[in-house]
MIKE-407495 format. One line per 5 residues: number of its first residue (from 1); their letters; for each residue x, y, z negated of N, C-alpha, C. Coordinates in nm, 4 decimals, decimal comma, padded with zeros to 6 digits, m for minus. Last residue first. Layout:
N
NUM	A	X Y Z X Y Z X Y Z; ...
END
This chain:
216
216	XXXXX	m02,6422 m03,3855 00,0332 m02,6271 m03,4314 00,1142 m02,5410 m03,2831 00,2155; m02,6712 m03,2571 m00,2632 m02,5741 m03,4088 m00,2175 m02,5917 m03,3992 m00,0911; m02,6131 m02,9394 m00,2170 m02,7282 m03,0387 m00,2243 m02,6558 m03,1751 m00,2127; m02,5874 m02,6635 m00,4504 m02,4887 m02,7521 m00,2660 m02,5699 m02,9151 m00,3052; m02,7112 m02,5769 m00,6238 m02,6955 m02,5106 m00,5317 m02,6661 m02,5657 m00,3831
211	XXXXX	m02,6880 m02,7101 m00,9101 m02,7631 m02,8254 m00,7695 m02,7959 m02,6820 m00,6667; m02,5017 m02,6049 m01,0693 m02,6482 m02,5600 m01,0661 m02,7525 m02,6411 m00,9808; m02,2699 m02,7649 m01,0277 m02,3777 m02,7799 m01,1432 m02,4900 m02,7374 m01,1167; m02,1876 m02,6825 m00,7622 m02,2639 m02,8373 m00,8170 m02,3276 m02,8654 m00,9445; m02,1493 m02,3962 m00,8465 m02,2390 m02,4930 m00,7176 m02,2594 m02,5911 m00,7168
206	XXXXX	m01,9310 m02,4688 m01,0253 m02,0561 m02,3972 m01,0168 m02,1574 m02,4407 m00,9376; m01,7518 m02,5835 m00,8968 m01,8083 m02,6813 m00,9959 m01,9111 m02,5815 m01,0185; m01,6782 m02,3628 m00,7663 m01,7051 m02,5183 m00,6467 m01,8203 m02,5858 m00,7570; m01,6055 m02,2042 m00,8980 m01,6940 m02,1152 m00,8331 m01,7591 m02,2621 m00,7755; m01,3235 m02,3147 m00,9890 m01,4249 m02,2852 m01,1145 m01,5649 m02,2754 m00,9906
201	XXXXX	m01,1970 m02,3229 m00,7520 m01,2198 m02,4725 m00,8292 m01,3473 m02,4328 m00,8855; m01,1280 m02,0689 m00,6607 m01,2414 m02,1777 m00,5583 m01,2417 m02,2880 m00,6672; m01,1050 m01,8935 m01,0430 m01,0644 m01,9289 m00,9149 m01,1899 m02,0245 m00,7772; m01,3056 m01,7808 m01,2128 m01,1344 m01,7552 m01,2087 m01,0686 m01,8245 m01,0635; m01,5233 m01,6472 m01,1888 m01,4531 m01,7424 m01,2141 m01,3619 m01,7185 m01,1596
196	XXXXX	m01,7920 m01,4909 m01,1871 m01,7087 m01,4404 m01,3116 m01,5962 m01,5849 m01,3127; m01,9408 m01,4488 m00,9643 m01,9980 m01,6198 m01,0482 m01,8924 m01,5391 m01,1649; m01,8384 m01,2640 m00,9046 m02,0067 m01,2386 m00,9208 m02,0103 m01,3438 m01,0075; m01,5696 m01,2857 m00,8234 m01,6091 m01,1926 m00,8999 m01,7675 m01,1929 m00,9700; m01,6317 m01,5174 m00,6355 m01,5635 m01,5539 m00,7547 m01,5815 m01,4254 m00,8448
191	XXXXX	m01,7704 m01,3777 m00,4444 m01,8135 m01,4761 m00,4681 m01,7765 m01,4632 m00,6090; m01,5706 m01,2324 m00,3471 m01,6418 m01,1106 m00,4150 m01,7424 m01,2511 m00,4726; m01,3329 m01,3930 m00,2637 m01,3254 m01,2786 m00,3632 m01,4575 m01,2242 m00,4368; m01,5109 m01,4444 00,0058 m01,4510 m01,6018 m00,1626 m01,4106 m01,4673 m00,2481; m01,4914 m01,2225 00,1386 m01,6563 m01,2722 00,0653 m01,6157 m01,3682 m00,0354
186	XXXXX	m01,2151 m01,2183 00,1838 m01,2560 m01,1060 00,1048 m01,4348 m01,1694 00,0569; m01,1450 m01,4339 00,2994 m01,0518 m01,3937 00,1560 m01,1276 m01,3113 00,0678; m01,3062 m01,4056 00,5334 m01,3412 m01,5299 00,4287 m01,3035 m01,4885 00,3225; m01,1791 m01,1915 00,6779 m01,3000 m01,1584 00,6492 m01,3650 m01,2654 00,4857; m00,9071 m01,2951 00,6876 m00,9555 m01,2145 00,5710 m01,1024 m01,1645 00,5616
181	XXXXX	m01,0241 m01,4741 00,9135 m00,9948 m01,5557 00,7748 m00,9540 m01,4010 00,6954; m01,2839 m01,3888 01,0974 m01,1870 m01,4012 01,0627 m01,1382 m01,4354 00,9323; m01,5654 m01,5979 01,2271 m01,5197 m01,4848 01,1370 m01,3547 m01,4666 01,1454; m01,7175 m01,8159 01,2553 m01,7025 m01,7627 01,3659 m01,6750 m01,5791 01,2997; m01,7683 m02,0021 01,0517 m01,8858 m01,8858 01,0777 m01,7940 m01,7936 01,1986
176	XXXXX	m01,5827 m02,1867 01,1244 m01,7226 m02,2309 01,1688 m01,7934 m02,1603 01,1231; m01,3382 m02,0289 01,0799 m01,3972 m02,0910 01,2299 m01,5352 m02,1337 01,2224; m01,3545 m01,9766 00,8145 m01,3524 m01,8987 00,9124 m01,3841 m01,9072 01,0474; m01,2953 m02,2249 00,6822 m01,4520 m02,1203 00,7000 m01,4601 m02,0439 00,7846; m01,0852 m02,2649 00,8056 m01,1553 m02,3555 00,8272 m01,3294 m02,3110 00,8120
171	XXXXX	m00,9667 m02,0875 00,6479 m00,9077 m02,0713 00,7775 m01,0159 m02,2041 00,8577; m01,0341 m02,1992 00,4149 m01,0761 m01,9972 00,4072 m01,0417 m02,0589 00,6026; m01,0765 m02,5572 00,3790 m00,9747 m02,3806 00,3554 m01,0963 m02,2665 00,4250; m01,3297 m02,6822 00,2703 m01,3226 m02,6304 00,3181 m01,2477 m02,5282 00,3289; m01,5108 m02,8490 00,0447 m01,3728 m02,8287 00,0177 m01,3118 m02,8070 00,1720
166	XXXXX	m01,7497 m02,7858 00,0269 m01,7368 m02,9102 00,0809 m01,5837 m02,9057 00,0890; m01,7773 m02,5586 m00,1094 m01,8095 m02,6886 m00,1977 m01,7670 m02,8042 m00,1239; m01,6869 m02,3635 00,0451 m01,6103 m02,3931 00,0002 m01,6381 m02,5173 m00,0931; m01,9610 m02,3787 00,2334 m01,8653 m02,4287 00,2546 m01,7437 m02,4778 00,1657; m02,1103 m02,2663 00,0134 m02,1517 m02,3908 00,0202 m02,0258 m02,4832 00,0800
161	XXXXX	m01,9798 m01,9991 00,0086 m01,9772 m02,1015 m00,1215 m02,0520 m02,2218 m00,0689; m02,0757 m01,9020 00,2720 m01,9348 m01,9385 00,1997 m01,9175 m02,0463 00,1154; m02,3603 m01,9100 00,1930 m02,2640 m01,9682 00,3515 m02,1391 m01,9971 00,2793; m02,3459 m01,6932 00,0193 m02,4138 m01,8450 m00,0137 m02,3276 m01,9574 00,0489; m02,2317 m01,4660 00,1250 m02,1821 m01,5180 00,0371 m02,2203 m01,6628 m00,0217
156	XXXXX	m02,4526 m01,4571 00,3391 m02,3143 m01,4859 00,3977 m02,2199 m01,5274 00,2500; m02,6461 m01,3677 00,1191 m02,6266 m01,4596 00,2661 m02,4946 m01,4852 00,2819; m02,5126 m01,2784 m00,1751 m02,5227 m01,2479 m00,0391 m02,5586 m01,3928 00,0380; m02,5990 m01,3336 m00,4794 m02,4774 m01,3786 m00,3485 m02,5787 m01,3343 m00,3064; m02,6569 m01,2948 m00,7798 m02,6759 m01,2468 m00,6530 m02,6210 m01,2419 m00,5276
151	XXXXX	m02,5877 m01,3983 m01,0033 m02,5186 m01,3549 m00,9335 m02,5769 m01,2957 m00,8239; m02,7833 m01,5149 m01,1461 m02,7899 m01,3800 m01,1800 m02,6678 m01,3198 m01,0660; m02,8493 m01,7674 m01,0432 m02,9267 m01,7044 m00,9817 m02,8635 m01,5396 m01,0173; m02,5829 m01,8676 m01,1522 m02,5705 m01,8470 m01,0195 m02,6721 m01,7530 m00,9669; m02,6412 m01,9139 m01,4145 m02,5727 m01,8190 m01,3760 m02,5398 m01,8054 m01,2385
146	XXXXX	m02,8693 m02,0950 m01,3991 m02,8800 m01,9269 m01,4333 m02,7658 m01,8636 m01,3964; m02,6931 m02,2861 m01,3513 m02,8129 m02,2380 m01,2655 m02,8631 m02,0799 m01,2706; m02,5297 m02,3422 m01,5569 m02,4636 m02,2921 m01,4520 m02,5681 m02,2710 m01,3408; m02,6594 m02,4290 m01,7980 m02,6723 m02,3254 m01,7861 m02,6280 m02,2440 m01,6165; m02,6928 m02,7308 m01,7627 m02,7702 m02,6504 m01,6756 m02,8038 m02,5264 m01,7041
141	XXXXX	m02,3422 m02,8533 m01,6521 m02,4431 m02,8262 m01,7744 m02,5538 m02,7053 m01,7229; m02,2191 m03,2222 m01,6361 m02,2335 m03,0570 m01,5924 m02,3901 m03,0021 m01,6973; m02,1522 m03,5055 m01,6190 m02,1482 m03,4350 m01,7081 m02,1871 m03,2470 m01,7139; m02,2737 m03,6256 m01,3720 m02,3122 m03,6338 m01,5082 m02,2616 m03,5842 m01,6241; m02,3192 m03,3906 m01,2117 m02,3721 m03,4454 m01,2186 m02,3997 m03,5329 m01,3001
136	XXXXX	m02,0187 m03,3555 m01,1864 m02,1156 m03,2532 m01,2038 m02,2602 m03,2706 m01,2549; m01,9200 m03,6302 m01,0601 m01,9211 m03,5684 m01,2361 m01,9779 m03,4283 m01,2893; m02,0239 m03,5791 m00,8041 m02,0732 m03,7155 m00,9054 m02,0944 m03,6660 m01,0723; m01,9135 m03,3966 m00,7091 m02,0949 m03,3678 m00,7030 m02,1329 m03,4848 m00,8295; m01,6687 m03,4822 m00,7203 m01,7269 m03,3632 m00,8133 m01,8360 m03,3260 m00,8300
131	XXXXX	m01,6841 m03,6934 m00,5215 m01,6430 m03,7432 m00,7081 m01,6456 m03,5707 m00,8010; m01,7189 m03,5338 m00,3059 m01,8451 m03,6266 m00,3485 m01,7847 m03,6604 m00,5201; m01,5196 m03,3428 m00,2890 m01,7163 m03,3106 m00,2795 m01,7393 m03,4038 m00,3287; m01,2363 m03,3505 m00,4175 m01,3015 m03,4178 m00,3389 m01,4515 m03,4011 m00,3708; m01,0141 m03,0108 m00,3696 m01,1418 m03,1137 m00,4703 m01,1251 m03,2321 m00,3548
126	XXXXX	m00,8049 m02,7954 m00,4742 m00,8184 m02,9639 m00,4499 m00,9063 m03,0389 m00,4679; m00,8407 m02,4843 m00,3540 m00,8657 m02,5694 m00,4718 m00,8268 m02,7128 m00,3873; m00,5135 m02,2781 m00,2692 m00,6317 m02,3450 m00,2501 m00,6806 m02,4359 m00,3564; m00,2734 m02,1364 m00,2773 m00,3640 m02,0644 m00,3472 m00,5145 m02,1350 m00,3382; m00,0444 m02,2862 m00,2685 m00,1150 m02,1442 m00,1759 m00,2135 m02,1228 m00,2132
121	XXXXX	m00,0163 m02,4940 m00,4529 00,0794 m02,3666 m00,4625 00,0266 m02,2391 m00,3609; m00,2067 m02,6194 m00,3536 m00,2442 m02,5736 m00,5009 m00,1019 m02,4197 m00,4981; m00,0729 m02,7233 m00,0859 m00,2238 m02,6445 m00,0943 m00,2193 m02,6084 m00,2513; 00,1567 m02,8502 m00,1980 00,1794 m02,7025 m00,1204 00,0100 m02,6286 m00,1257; 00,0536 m03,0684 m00,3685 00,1370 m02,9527 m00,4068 00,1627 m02,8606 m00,3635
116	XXXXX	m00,0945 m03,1877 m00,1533 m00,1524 m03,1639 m00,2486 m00,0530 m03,0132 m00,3160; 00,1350 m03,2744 00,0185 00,0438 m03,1718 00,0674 m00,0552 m03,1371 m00,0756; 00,2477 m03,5203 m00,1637 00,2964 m03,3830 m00,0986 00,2523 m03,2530 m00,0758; m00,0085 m03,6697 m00,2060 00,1081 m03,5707 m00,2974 00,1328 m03,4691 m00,2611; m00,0326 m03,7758 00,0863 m00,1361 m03,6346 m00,0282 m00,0917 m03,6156 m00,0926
111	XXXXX	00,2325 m03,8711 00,1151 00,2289 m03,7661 00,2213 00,0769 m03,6809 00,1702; 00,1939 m04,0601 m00,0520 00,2933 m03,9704 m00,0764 00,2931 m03,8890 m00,0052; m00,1358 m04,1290 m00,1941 m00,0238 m04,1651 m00,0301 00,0671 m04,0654 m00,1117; m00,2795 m04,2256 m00,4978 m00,2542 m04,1108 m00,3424 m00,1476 m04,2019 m00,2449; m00,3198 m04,3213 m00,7175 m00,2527 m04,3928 m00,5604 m00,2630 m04,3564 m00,4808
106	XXXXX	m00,3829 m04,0782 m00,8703 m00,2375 m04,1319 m00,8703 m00,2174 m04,2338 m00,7942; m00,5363 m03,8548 m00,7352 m00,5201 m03,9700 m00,7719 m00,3926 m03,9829 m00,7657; m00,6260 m03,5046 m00,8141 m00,5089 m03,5738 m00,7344 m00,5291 m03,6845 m00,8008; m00,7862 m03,1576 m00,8250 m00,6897 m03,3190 m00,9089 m00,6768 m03,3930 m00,8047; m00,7748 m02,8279 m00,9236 m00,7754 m02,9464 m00,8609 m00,7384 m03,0232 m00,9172
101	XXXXX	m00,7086 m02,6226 m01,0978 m00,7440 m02,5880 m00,9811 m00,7431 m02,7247 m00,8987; m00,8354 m02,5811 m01,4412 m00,7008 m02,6527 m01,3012 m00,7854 m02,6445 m01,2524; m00,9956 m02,5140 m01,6271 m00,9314 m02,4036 m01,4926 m00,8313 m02,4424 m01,4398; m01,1865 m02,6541 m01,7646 m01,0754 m02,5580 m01,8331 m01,0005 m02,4810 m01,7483; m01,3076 m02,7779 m01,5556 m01,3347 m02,6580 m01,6343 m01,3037 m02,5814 m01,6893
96	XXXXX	m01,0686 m02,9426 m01,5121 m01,1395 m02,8706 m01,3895 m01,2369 m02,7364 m01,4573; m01,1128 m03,0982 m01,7417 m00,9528 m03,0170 m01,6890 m01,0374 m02,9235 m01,6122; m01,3969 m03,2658 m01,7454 m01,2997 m03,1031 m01,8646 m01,1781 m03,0511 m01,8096; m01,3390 m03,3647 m01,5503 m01,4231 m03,3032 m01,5018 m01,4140 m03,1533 m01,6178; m01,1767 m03,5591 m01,6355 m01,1319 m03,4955 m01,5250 m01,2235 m03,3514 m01,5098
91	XXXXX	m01,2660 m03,6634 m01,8705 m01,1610 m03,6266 m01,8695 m01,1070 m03,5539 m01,7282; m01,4606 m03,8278 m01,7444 m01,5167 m03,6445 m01,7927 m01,3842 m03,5764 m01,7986; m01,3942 m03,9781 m01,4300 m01,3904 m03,9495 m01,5674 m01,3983 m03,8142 m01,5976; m01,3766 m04,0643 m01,1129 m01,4726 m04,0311 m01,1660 m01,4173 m04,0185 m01,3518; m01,0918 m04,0665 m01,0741 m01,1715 m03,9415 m01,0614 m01,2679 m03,9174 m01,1057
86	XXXXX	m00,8136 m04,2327 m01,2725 m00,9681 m04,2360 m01,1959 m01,0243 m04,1175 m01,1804; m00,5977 m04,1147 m01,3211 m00,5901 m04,2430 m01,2255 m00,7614 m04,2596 m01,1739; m00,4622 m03,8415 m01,2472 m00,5966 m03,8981 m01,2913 m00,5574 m04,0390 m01,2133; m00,3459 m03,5225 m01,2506 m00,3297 m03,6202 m01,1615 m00,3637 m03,7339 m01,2480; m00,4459 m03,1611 m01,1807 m00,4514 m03,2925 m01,2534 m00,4108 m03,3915 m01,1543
81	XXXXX	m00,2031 m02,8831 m01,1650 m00,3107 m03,0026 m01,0563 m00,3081 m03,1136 m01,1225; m00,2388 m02,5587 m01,1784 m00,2392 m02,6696 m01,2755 m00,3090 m02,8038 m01,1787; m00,0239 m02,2634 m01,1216 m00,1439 m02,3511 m01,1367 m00,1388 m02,4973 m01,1682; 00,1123 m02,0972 m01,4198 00,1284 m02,1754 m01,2920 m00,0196 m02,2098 m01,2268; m00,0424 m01,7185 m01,4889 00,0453 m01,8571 m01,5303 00,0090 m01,9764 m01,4266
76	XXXXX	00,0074 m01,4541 m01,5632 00,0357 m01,4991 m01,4050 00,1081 m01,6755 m01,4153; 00,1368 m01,4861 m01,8969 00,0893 m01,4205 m01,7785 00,1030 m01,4747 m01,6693; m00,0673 m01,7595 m02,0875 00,0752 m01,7053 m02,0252 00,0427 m01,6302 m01,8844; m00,2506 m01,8188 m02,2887 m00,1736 m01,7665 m02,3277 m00,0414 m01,6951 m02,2730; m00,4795 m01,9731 m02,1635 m00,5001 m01,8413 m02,2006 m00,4141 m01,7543 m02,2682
71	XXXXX	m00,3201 m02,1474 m01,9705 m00,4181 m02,0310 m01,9239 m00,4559 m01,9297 m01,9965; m00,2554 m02,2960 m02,1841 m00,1253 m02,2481 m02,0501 m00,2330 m02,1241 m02,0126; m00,4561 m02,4102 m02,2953 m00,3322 m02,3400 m02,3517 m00,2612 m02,2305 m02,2912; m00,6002 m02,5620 m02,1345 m00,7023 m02,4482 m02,1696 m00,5215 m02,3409 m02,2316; m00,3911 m02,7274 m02,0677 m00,4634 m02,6560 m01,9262 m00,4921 m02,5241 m01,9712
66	XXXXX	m00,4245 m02,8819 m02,2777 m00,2998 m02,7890 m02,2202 m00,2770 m02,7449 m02,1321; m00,6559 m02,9975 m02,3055 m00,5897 m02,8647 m02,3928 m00,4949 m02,7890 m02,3761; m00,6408 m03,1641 m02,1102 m00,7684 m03,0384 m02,1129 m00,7057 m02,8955 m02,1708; m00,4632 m03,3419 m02,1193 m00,4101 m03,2182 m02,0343 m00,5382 m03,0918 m02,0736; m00,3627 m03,3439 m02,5049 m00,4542 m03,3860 m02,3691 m00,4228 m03,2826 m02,2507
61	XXXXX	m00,1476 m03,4247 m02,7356 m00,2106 m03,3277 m02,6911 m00,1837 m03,3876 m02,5409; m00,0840 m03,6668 m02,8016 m00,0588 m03,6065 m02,8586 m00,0996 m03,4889 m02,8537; m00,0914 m03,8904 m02,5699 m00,1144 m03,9119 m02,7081 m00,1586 m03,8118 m02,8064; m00,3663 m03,7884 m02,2840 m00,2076 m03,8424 m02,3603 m00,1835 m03,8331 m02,4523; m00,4751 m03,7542 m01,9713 m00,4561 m03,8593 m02,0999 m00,3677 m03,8840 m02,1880
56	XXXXX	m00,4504 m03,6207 m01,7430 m00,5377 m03,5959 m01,8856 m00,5049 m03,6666 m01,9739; m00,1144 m03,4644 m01,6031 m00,1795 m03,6037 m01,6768 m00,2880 m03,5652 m01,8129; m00,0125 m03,2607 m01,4008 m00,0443 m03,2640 m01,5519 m00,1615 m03,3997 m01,5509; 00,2165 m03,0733 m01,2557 00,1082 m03,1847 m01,2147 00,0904 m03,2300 m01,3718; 00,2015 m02,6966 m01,2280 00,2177 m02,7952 m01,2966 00,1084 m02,9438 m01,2389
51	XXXXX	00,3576 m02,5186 m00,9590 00,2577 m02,5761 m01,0196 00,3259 m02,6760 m01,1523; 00,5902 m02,2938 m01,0692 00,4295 m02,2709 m00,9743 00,3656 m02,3976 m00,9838; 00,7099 m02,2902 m01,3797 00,7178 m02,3545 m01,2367 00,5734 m02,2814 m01,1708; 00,9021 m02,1498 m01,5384 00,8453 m02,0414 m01,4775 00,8140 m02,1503 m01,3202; 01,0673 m02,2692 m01,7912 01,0723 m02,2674 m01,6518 00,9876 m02,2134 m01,5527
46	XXXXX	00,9532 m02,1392 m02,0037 01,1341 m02,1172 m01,9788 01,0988 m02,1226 m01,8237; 00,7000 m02,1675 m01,9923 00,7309 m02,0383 m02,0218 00,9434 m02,0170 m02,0046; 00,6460 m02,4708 m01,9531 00,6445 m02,3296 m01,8852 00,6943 m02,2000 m01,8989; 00,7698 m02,4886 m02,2027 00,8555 m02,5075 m02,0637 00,7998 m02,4303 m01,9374; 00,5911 m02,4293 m02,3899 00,7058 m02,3837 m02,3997 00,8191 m02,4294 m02,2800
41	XXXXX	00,3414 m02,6186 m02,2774 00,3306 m02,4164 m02,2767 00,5123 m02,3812 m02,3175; 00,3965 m02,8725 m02,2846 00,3561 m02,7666 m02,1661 00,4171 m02,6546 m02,1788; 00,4101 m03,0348 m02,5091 00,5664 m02,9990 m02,4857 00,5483 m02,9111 m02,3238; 00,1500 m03,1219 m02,5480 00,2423 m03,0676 m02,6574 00,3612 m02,9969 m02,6168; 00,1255 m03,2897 m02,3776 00,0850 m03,1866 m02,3408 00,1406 m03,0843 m02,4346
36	XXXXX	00,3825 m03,5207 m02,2656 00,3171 m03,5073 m02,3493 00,2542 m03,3068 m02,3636; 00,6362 m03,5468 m02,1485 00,5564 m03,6464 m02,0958 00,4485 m03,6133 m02,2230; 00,7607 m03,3567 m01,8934 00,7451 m03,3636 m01,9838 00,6467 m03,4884 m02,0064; 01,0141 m03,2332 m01,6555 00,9190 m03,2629 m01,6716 00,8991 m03,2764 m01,8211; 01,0979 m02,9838 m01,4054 01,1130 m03,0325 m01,5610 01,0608 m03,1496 m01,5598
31	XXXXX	01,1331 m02,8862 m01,1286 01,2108 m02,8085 m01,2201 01,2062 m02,8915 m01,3756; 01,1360 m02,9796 m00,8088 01,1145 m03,0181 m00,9687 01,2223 m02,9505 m01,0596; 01,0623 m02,8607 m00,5230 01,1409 m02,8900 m00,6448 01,0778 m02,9159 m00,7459; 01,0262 m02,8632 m00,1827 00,9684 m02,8680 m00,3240 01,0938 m02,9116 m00,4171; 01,0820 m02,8144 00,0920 01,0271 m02,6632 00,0077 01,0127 m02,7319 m00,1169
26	XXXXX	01,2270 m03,0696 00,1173 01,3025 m02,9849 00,1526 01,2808 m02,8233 00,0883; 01,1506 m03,3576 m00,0228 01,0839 m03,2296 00,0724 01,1637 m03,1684 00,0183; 01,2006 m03,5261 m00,2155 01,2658 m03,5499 m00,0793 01,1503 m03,4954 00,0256; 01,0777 m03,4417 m00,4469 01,2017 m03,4107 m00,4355 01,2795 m03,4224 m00,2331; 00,8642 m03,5965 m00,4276 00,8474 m03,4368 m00,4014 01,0053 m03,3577 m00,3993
21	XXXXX	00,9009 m03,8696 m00,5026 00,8221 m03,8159 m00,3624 00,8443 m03,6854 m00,3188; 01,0436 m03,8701 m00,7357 01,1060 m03,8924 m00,5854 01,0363 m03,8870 m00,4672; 00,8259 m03,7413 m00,8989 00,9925 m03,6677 m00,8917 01,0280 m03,7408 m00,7515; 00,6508 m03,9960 m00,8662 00,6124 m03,8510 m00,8204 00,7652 m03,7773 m00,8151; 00,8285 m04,1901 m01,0379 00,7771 m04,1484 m00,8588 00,7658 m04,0207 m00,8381
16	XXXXX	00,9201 m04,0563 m01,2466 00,9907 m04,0893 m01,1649 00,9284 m04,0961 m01,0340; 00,6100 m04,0341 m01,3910 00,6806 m03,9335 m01,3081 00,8070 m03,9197 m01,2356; 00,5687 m04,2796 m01,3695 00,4637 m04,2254 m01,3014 00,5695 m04,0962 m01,2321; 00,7523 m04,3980 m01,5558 00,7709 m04,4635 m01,3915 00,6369 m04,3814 m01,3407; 00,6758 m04,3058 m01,8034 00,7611 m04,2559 m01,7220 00,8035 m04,3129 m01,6050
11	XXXXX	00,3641 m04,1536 m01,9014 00,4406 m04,2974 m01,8253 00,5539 m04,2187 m01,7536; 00,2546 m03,9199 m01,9774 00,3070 m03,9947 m02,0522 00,3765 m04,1460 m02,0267; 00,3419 m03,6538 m01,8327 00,2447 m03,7570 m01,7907 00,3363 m03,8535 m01,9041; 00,3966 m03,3510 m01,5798 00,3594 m03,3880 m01,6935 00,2883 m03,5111 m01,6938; 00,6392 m03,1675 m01,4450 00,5664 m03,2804 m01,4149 00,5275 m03,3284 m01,5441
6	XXXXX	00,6051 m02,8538 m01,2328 00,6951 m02,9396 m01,3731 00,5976 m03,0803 m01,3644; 00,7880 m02,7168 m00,9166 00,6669 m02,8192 m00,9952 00,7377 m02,8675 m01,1529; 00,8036 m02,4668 m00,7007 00,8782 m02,5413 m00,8228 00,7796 m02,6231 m00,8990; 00,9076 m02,4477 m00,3865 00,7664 m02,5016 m00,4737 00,8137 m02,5296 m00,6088; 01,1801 m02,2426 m00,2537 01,0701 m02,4088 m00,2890 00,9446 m02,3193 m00,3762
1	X	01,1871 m01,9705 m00,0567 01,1929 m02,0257 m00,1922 01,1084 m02,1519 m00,2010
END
């Protein structure tokens, strides 16, 4: 079965590209698009895509809100990959909180498009470490310290989460603690249960808020 993607973004030569980058892969489809956040939650809900690419900026309703929408109102709902012309903006750094699971420049290559959409559809976050250590940094908030100390990670659960800050697959943690990759599935599980987040995005921006994963 493809990738079904809806495409959200208030320029429509944005999502004509993107539609002809992802269309001419063979696993991906485009099932909609839309150019306003207003018009998310009721296409999701017809079209049942696995990801949504969703634009923060837009007249009428923002991707923040229609991130925060989609999430708290639809079961087993898509995942959500911002696509930002700049990374550094709060506007990016509120999607990512609200619980997309990554973001994506819009002068990506067409071959990070691409791959962008299959990693969010398997279940991985999309960061880049350094423009999330940045906006963590100025916009992040220093309750997320406390809530890391109350978690109580494990050693090996710290290990993890530092790795996964450097945006690191499970199959990539796995080799450099010299583990197996459900051994990884299962400590990123019990990680994300302790921090109380919903996914590697939410648990990443944790660790950079609290200044857990060190700039360097």
């Amino acid at each position: 079965m493809p990738v079904t993607v809806l495409l959200v973004d208030d320029e429509p030569l944005v999502r004509a590209g993107l539609r002809a980058v992802l269309e001419a892969q063979p696993d991906i489809e485009v099932v909609g698009e839309a150019a306003d956040g207003a018009a998310v939650l009721p296409l999701v809900r017809r079209l049942r895509p696995d990801v949504v690419a969703m634009d923060v900026r837009m007249p009428l309703m923002d991707g923040i809100e229609a991130t925060r929408l989609v999430l708290r109102t639809v079961d087993s709902p898509p995942k959500i990959l911002v696509v930002t012309t700049f990374e550094n903006d709060e506007y990016v750094y509120e999607a990512l909180r609200a619980g997309a699971d990554g973001f994506l420049i819009k002068r990506a290559r067409p071959s990070e498009i691409v791959n962008a959409v299959r990693l969010i559809a398997e279940g991985e976050s999309l960061l880049f470490p350094a423009a999330v250590r940045a906006l963590a940094a100025e916009y992040g908030s220093n309750k997320a310290r406390a809530d890391l100390d109350r978690a109580a990670l494990t050693e090996r659960e710290e290990a993890v989460l530092r790795l996964m800050a450097r945006g690191l697959s499970n199959a990539e943690i796995a080799e450099r603690l010299i583990v197996g990759t459900e051994t990884v599935k299962s400590h990123v599980s019990a990680v994300l249960a302790k921090l109380g987040a919903r996914d590697r995005t939410q648990a990443v921006i944790a660790a950079y808020e609290s200044g857990f994963v060190s700039p360097g």
